[in-house]
GURO-161819 format. One record per residue: x, y, z of N, C-alpha, C, O in turn; residue number from 1; residue in one letter. Coordinates in steps of 0.1 Angstrom, whole numbers. Example, Ala and Ser with C-alpha at 12.3 -4.5 7.8 and 13.67 -1.06 7.14 Angstrom:
<nukes>
NUKE     n_u     n_v     n_w    ca_u    ca_v    ca_w     c_u     c_v     c_w     o_u     o_v     o_w     i   aa
NUKE     132     -57      78     123     -45      78     132     -33      78     142     -33      85     1    a
NUKE     128     -22      71     137     -11      71     129       0      79     134      11      80     2    s
</nukes>
This chain:
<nukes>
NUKE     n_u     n_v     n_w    ca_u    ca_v    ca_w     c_u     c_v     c_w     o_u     o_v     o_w     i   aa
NUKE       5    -112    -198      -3    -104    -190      -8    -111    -178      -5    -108    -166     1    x
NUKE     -16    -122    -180     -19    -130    -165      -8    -137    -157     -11    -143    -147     2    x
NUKE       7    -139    -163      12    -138    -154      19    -130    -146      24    -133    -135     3    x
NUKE      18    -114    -156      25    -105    -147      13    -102    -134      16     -98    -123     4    x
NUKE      -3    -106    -141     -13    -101    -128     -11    -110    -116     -14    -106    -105     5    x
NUKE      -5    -125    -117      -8    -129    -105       6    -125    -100       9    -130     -89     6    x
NUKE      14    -117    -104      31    -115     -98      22    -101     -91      30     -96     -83     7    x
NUKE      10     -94     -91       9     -85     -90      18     -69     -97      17     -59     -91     8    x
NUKE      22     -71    -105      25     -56    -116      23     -50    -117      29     -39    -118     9    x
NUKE       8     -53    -117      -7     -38    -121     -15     -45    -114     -13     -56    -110    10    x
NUKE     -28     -33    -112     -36     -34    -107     -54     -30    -114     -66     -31    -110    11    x
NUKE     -48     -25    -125     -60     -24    -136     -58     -21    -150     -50     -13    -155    12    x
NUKE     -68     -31    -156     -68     -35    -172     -83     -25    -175     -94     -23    -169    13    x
NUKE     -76     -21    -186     -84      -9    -194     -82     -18    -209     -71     -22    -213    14    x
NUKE     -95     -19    -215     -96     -20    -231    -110     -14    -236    -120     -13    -229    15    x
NUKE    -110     -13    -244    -118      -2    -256    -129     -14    -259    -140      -8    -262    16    x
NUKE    -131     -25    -260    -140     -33    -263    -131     -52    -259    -120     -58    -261    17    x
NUKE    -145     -55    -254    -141     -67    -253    -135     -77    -258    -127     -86    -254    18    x
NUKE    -145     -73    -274    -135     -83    -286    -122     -76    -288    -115     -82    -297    19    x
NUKE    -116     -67    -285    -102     -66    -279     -92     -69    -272     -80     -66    -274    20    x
NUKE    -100     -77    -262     -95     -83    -250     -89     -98    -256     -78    -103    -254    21    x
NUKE     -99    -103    -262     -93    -116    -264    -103    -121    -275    -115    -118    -277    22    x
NUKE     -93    -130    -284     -98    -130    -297    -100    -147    -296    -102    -153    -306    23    x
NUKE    -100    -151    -288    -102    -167    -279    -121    -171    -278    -127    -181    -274    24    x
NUKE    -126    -158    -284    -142    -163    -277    -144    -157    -262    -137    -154    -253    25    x
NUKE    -159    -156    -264    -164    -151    -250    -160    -160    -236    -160    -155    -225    26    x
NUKE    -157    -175    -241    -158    -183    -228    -145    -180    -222    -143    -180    -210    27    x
NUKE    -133    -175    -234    -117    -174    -228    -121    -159    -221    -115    -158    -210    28    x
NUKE    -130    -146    -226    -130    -138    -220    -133    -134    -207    -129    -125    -201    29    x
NUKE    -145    -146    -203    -149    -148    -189    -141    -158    -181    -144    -160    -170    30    x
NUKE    -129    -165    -188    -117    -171    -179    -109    -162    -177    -101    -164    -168    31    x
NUKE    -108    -151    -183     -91    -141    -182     -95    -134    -169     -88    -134    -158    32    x
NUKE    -111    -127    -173    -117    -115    -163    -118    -123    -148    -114    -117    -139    33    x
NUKE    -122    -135    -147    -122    -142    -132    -106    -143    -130    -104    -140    -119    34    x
NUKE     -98    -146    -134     -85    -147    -128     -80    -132    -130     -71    -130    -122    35    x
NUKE     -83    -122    -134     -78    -111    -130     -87    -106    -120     -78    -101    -113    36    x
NUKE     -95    -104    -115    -104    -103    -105     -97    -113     -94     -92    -106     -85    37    x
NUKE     -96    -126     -93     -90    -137     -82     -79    -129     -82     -76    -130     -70    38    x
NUKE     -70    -121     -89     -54    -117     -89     -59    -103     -81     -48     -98     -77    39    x
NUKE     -67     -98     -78     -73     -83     -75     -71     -69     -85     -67     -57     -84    40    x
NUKE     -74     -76     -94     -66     -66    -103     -85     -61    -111     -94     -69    -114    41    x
NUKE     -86     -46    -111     -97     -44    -116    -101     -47    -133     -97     -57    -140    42    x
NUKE    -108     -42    -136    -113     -49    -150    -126     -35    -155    -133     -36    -165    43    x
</nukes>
């Protein structure tokens, strides 16, 4: 997925809960959310 955001693909990530998003811990989920934001992709 973060590399199809920085190819530009999409432009918005929809999930139902955070611990959904990434099962890495909160610190990987505030790395994914800033590079999709830097990619302009909403959140």
């Amino acid at each position: 997925m973060m590399r199809d955001a920085q190819r530009r693909c999409f432009d918005l990530v929809r999930v139902w809960d955070l611990s959904r998003f990434s099962r890495e811990g909160i610190e990987k989920v505030f790395e994914h959310t800033s590079l999709l934001t830097q990619c302009d992709v909403s959140f």
